[in-house]
TIDO-852970 format. One record per residue (C-alpha): residue in three letters; x, z, y. Coordinates in pm, whole numbers. Each point is the difference from the previous one (the first is absolute). Layout:
BEGIN
+------+--------+--------+--------+
: resn :      x :      z :      y :
+------+--------+--------+--------+
:  ALA :      X :      Z :      Y :
...
+------+--------+--------+--------+
***
This chain:
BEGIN
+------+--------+--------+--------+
: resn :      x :      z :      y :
+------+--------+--------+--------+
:  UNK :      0 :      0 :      0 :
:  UNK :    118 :    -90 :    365 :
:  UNK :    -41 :    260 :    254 :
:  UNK :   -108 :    -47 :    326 :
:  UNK :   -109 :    203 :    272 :
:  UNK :    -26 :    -48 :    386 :
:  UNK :     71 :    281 :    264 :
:  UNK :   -164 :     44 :    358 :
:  UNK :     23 :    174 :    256 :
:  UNK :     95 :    391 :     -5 :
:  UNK :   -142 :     99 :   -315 :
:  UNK :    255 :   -226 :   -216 :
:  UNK :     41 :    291 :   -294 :
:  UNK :   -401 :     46 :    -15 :
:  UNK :    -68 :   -400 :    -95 :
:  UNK :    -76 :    -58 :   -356 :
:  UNK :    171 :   -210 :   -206 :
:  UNK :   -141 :   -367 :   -104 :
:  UNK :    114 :   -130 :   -324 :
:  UNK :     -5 :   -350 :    -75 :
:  UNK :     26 :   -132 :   -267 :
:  UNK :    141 :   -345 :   -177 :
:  UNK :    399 :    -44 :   -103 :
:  UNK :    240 :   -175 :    293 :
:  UNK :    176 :   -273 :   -189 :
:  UNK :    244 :     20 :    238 :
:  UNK :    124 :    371 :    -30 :
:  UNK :    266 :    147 :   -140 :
:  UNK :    -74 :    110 :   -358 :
:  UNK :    129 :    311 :   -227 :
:  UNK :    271 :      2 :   -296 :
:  UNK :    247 :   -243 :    -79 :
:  UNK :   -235 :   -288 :     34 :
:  UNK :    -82 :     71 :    319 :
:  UNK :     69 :   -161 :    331 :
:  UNK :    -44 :    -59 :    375 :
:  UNK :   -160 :   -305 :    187 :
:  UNK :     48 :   -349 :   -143 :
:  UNK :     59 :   -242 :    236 :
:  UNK :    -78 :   -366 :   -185 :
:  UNK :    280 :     87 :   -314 :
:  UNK :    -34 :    190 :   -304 :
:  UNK :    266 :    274 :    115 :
:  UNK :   -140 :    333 :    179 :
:  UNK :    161 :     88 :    288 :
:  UNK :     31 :    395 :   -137 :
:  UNK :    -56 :    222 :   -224 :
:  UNK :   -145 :    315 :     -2 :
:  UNK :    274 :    320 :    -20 :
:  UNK :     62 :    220 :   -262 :
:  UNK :    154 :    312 :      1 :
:  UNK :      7 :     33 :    403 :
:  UNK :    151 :    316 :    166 :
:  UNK :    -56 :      6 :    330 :
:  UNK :    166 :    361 :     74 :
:  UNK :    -96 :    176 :    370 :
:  UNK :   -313 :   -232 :    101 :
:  UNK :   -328 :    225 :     22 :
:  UNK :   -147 :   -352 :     41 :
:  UNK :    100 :    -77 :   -368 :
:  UNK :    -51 :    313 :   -143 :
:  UNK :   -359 :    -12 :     74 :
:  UNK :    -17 :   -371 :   -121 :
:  UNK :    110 :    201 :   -358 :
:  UNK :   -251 :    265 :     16 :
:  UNK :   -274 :   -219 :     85 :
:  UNK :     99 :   -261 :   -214 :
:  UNK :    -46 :   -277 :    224 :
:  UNK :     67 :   -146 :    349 :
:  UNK :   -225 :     -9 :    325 :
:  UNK :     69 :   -293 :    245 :
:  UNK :   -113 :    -36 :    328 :
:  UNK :    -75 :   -402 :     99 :
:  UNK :   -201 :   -206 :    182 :
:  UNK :   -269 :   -202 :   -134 :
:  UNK :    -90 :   -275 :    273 :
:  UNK :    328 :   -134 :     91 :
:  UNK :     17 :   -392 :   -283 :
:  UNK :    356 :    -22 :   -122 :
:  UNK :    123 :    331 :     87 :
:  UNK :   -275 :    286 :   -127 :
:  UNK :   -337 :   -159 :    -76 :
:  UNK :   -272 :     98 :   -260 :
:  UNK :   -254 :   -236 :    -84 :
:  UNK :   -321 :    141 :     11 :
:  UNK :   -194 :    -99 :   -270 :
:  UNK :    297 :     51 :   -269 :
:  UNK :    174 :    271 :    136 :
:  UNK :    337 :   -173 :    -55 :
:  UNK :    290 :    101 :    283 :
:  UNK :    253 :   -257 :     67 :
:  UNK :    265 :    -72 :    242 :
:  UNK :    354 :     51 :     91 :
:  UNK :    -43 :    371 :     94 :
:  UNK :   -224 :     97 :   -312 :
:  UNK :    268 :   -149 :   -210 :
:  UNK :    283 :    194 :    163 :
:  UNK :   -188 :    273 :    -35 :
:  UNK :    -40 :    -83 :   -422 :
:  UNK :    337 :    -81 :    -20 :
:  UNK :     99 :    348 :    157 :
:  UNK :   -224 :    202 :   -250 :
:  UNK :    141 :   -225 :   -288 :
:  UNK :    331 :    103 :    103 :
:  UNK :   -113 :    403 :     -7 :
:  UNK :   -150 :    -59 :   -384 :
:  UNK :   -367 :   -102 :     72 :
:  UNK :   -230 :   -283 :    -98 :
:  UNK :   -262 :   -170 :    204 :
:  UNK :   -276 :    234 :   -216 :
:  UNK :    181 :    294 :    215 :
:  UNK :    -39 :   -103 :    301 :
:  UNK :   -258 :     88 :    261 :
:  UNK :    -64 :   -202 :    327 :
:  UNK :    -79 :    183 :    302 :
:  UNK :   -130 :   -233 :    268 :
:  UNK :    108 :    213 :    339 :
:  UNK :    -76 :   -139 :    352 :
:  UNK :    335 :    -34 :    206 :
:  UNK :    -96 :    320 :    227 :
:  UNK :    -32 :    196 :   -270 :
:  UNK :    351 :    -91 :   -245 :
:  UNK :    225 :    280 :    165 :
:  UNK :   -301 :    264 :    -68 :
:  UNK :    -25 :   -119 :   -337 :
:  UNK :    341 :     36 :   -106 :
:  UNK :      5 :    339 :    166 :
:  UNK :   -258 :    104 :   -140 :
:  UNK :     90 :    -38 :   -360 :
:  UNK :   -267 :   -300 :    -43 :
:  UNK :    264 :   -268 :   -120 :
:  UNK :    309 :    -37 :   -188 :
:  UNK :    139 :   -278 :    274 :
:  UNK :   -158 :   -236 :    161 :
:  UNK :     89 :   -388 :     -4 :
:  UNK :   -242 :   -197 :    277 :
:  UNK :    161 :   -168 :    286 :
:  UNK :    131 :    340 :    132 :
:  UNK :    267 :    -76 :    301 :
:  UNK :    283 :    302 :    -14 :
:  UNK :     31 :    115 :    338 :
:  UNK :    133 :    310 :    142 :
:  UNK :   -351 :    174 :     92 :
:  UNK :    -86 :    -23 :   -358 :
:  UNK :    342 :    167 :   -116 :
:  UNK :   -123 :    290 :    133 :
:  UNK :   -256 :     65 :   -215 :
:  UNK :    110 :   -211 :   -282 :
:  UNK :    275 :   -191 :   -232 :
:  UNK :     56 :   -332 :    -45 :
:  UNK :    194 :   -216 :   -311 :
:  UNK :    130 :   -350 :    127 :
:  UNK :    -90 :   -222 :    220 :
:  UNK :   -160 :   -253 :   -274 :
:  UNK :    -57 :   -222 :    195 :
:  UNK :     22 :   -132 :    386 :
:  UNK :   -281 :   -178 :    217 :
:  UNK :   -103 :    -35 :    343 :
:  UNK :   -285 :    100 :    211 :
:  UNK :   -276 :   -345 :     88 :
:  UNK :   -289 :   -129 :     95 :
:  UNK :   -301 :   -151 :   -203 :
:  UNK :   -211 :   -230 :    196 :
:  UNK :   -310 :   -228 :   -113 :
:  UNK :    184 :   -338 :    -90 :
:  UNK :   -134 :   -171 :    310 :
:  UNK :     74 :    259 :    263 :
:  UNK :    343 :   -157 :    195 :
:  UNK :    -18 :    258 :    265 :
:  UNK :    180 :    250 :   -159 :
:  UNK :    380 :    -95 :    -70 :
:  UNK :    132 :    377 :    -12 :
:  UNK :    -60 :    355 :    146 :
:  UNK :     42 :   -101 :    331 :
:  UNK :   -309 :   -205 :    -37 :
:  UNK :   -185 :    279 :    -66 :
:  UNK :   -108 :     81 :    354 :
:  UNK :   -395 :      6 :      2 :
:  UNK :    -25 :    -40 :   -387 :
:  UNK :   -183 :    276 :   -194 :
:  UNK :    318 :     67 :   -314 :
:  UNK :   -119 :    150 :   -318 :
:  UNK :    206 :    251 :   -234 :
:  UNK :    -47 :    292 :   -231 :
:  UNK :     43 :    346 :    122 :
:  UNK :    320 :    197 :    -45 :
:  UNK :    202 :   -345 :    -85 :
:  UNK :    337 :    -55 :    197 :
:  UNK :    -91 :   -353 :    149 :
:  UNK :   -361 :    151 :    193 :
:  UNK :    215 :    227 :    165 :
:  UNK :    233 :   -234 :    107 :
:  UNK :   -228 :   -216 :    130 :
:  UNK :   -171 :    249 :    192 :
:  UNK :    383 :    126 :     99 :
:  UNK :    175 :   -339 :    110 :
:  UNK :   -203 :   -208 :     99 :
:  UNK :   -294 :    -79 :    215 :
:  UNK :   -418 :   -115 :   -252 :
:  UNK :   -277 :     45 :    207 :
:  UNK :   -136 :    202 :   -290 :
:  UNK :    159 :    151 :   -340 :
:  UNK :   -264 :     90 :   -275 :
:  UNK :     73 :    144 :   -309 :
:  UNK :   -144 :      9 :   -338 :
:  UNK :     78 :    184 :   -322 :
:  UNK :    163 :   -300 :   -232 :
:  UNK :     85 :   -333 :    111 :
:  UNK :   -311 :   -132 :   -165 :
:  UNK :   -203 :    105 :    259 :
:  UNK :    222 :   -164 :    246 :
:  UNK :    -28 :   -321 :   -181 :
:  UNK :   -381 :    -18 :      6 :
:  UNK :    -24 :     87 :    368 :
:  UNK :    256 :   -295 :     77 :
:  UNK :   -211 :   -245 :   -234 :
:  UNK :   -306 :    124 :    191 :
:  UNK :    168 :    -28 :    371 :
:  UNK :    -23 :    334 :     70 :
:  UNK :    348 :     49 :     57 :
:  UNK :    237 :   -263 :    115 :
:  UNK :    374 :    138 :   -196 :
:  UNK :     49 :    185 :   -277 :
:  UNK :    405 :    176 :     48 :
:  UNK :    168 :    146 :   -329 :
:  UNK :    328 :   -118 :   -197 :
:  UNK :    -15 :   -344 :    -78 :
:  UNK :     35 :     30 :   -377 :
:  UNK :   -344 :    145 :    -26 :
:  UNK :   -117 :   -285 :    263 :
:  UNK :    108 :   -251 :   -225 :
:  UNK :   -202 :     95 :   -308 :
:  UNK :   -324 :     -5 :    244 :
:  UNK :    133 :   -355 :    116 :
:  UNK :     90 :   -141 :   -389 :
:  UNK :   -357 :     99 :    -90 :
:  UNK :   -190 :   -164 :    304 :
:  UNK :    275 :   -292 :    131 :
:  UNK :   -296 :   -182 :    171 :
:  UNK :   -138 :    324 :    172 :
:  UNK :    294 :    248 :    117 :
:  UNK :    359 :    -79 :    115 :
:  UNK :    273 :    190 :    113 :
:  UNK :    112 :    -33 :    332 :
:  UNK :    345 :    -65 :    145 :
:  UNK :    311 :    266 :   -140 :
:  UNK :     62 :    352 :    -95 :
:  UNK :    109 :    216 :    263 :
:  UNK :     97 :    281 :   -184 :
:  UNK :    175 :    125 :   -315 :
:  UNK :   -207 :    217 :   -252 :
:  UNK :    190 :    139 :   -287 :
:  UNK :   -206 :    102 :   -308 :
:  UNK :     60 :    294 :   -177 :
:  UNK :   -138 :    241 :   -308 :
:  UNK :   -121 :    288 :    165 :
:  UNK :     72 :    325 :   -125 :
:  UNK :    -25 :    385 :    -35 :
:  UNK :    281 :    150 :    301 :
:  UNK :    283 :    163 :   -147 :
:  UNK :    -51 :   -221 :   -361 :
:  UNK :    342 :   -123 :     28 :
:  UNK :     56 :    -65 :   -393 :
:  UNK :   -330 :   -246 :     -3 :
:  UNK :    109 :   -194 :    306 :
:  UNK :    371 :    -83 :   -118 :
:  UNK :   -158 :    -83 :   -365 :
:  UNK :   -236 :   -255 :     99 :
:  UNK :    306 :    -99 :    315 :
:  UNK :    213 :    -66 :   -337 :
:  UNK :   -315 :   -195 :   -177 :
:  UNK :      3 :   -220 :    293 :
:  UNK :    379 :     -1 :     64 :
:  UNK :     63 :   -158 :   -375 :
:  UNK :   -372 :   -167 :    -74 :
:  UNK :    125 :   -310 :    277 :
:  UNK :   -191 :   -220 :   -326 :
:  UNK :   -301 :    181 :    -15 :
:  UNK :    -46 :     -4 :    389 :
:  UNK :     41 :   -347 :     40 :
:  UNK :   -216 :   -121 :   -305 :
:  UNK :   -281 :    253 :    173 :
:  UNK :     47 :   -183 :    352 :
:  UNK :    -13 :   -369 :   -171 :
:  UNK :   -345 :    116 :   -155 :
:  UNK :   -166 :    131 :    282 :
:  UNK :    128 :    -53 :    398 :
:  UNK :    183 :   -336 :    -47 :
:  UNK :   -283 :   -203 :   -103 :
:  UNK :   -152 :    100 :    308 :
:  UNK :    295 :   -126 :    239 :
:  UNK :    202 :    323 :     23 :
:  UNK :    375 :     21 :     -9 :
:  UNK :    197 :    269 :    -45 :
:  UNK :    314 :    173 :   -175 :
:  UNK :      6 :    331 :   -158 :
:  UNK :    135 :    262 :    207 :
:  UNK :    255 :    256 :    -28 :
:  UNK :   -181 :    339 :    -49 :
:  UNK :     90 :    310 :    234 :
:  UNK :    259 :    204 :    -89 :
+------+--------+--------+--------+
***
């Protein structure tokens, strides 16, 4: 059985748990037989671990007692952390990482349990004891090392702009003068928007999704947020939605974690550090079809 749950707004330990269920043929599976993502060849890209000791991490040690790992995602963001609604099935870039993480710790896809957390609410989640790590699009920045750790970067993108595919006003954020600019609340790229630069109005939603609809339904002339979640909304709709001139700034992704779990962040830093392979078969499957380009990056030291 997959496990899924989502998690709003302050009462994120009080939510109860949704269990879906059907078997994700592309999950890592148990034993010797068992295996990550396959990416068009008969060859997994991992295996799940045996014998794991993972001394000093309270992270991992209640992964063992519980006998089974709880993720934080998104679920509305195609090619990075989506879950399709009438099967249940979460896919993407981030989802995978996140798989290929627990893999590496010594569980299967049947012990792992999604929680989908809005971005205002990650930090209190991890705090709070509601997640193992969390793997969704989550820039590291220095606000959030305050309350939390991070593993990585991942992955590197910048923020941009989503426009209907026949709007040419808008060529970048300096266009933005007049223009009603749609984000999420709590994400990195609202507040910059709202910091740098000059929209005649900046509304915010609690996913992306929303944005989307509003922009479809003219509502809203801009949706701002890193461009690698723009361009899953753009490979889905090419005809409707386009994204509009060039990043203009860099947003590193990271794993966020429990402050002060030091052994957990330079285990999955090392997981990245050596699994170049496994990265780069996971980007091929899900960002470059949709136009993205990008390297791995060196993780934080």
């Amino acid at each position: 059985m997959r496990k899924s749950r989502i998690l709003t707004g302050l009462g994120l330990a009080a939510v109860a748990m949704i269990t879906l269920a059907g078997c994700n043929s592309g999950s890592p599976s148990a034993g010797s037989g068992g295996g990550g993502e396959q990416t068009g060849g008969d060859e997994a890209l991992w295996e799940v671990a045996t014998e794991v000791d993972l001394e000093g991490s309270p992270t991992y040690d209640r992964m063992v007692e519980r006998d089974g790992v709880i993720v934080g995602v998104k679920n509305d963001q195609p090619g990075l952390g989506y879950e399709d609604a009438a099967s249940g099935e979460r896919t993407g870039f981030d989802v995978d990482i996140a798989r290929w993480i627990a893999a590496s710790l010594g569980f299967d896809e049947d012990q792992i349990e999604y929680v989908t957390i809005p971005s205002a609410n990650r930090e209190q989640a991890i705090v709070n004891g509601d997640i193992d790590y969390y793997v969704g699009t989550y820039s590291i920045t220095d606000a959030r090392k305050q309350q939390i750790d991070f593993a990585g970067p991942y992955f590197i993108t910048g923020q941009g702009l989503l426009v209907a595919a026949d709007d040419d006003s808008i060529n970048g954020p300096d266009d933005l003068e007049g223009k009603i600019v749609c984000s999420v609340t709590g994400s990195t790229p609202l507040q910059r928007i709202r910091d740098e630069y000059n929209p005649g109005d900046a509304v915010e939603y609690d996913t992306y999704s929303q944005c989307v609809e509003q922009l479809k339904a003219g509502s809203v002339d801009a949706i701002t947020t890193d461009e690698a979640i723009l361009a899953g909304y753009v490979a889905l709709e090419p005809d409707v939605l386009k994204i509009a001139g060039e990043p203009f700034s860099e947003e590193r992704y990271g794993v966020g974690l429990e402050k002060g779990d030091t052994a957990m962040k330079d285990y999955i830093n090392a997981l990245f550090t050596d699994g170049g392979d496994v990265w780069t078969a996971l980007f091929e499957q899900h960002l470059a079809p949709a136009g993205i380009e990008a390297e791995q990056p060196d993780v934080e030291q």
